[in-house]
C-alpha positions as CSV (number, residue, x, y, z in Angstrom):
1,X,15.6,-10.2,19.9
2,X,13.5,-9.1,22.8
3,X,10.7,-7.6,23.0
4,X,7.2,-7.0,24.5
5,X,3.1,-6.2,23.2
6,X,1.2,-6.0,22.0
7,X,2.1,-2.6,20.2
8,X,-1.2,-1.5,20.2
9,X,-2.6,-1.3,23.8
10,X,0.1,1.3,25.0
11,X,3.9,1.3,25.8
12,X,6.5,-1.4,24.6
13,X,9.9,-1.8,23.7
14,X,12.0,-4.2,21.8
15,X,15.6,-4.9,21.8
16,X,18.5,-7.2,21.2
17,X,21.1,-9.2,23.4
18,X,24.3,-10.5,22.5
19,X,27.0,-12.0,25.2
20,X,28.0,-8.1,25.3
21,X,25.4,-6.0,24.3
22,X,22.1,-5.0,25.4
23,X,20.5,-2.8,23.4
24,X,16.4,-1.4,23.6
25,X,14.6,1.0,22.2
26,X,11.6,1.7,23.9
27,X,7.7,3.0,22.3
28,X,8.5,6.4,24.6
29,X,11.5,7.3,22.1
30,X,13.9,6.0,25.0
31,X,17.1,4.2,23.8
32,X,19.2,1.9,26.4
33,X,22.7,0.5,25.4
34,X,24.5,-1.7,27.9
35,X,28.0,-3.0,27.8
36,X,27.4,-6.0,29.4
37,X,31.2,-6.8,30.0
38,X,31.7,-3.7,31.5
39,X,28.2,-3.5,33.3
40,X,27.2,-7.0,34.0
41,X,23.8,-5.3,36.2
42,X,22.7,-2.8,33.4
43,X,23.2,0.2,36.1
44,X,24.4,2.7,33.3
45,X,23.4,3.0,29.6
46,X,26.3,4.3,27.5
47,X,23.8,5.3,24.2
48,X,24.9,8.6,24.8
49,X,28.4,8.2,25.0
50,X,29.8,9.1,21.9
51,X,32.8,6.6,22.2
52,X,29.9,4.0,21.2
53,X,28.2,5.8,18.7
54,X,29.2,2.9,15.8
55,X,28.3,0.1,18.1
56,X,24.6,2.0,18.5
57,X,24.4,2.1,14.6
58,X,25.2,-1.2,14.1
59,X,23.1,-2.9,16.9
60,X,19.7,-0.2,15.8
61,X,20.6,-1.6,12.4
62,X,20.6,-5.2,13.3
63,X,17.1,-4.8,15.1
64,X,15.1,-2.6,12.1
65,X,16.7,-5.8,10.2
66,X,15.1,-8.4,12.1
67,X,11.5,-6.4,12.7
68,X,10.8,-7.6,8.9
69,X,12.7,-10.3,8.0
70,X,11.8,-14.0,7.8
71,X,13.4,-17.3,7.3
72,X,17.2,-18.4,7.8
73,X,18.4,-15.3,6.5
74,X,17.3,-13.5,10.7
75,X,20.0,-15.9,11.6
76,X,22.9,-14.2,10.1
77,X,25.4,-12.3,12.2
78,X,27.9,-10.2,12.0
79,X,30.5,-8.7,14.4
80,X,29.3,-5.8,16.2
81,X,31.8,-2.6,16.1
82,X,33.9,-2.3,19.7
83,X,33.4,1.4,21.2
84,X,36.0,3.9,20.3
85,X,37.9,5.4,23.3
């Protein structure tokens, strides 16, 4: 999980990274999805892209999961969803 703050004193974002995602969502309402495999340098976010609308679900899941959680269970994993062509 990344992220910044403090929440309170204006804009902030907070996000996850895996060895092929990147994923944020910012305080603005702005969402970034990177296929990192594909776009190593983060020049185009594919949240849009409807071919990776499961891989968004699962990674926004993932991140409301770990913004309350505590403990060994934030550890836990699981595959995240390839994009659909």
């Amino acid at each position: 999980m990344i992220e910044t703050g403090p929440k309170q004193s204006g804009r902030w974002y907070a996000g996850l990274r895996t060895p092929r995602w990147k994923y944020v969502e910012h305080s603005t309402g702005e969402r970034e999805l990177y296929d990192l495999q594909q776009d190593p340098y983060e020049l185009a976010s594919v949240h849009n892209d409807p071919g990776y609308a499961v891989t968004r679900q699962a990674l926004a899941g993932r991140l409301a999961t770990l913004r309350t959680c505590a403990g060994d269970v934030c550890r836990q994993w699981t595959p995240v969803p390839a994009p659909k062509p």
